[in-house]
C-alpha positions as CSV (number, residue, x, y, z in Angstrom):
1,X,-16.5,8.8,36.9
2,X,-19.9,8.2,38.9
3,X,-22.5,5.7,37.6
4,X,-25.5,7.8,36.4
5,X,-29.2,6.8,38.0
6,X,-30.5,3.8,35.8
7,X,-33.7,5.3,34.1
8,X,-37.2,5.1,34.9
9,X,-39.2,4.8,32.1
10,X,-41.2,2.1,33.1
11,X,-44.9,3.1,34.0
12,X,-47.3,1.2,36.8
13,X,-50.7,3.1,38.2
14,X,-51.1,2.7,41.4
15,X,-54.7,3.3,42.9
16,X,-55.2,4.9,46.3
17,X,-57.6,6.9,48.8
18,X,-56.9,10.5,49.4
19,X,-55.6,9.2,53.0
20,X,-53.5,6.9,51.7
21,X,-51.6,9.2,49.2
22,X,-51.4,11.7,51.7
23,X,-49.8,9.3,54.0
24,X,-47.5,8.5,51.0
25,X,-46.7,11.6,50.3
26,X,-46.1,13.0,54.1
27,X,-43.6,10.1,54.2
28,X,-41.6,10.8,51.4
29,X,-41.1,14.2,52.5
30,X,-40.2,13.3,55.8
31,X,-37.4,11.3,54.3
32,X,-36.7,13.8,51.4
33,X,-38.0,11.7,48.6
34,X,-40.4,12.5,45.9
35,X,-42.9,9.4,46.5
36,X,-42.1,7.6,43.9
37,X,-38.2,6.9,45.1
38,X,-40.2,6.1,48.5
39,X,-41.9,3.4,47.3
40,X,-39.6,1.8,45.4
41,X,-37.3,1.6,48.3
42,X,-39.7,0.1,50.3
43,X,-41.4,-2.3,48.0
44,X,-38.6,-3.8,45.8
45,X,-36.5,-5.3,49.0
46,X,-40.4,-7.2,49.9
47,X,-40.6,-8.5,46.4
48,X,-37.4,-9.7,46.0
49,X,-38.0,-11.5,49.1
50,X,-41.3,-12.8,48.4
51,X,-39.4,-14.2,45.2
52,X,-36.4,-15.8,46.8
53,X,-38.5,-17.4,49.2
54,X,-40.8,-19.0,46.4
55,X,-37.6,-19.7,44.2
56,X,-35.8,-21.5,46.7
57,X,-36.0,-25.3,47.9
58,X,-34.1,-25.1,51.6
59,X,-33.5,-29.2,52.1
60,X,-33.2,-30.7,55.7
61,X,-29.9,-32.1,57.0
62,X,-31.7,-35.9,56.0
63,X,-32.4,-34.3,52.2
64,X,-29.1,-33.1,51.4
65,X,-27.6,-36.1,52.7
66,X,-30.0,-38.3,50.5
67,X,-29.3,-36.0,47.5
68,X,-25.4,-36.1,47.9
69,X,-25.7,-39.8,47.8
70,X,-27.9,-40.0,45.4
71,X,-25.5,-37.7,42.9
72,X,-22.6,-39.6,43.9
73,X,-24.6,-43.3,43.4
74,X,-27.2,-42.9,41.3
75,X,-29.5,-45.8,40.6
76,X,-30.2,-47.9,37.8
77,X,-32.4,-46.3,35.5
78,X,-36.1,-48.0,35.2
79,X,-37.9,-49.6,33.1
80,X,-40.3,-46.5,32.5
81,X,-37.3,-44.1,31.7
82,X,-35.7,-46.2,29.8
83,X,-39.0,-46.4,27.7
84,X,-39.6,-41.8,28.6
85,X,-36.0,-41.8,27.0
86,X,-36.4,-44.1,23.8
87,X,-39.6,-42.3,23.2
88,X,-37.7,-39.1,23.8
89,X,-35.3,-39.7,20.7
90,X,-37.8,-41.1,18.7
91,X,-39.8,-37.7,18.7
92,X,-36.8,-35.7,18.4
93,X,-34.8,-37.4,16.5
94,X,-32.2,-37.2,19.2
């Protein structure tokens, strides 16, 4: 059975000159889209982009290594977590 369309029903405005909804809309058409559809395909690959690239922590060769070890051989805790993690329980009852 094919998957319907998922539903718009979201609503943004969008402000532009007369030139730059004619542009728009001359594009759309060109690839037989109502502008709308046009936009969205252009403009949702660009944000999820701009978010993976802000979401992500890319580590050199040196910081993976360091983290890897540091998983694997963690050191001793300090004396100021010790005290962060009695305060911790105190407060939460944890």
């Amino acid at each position: 059975m094919p998957r319907s369309a998922p539903t718009r029903d979201g609503r943004l405005e969008l402000r532009a000159t007369k030139e730059e909804k004619r542009l728009l809309a001359a594009a759309a058409a060109y690839e037989r889209l109502d502008v709308t559809t046009f936009i969205m395909r252009q403009v949702l690959p660009a944000a999820q982009e701009v978010i993976e690239r802000n979401e992500r922590i890319v580590l050199s060769g040196r910081d993976t290594a360091r983290v890897l070890e540091l998983l694997e051989n963690p050191p001793k805790p300090t004396a100021a977590l010790l005290a962060a993690a009695r305060a911790f329980r105190e407060q939460t009852g944890q």
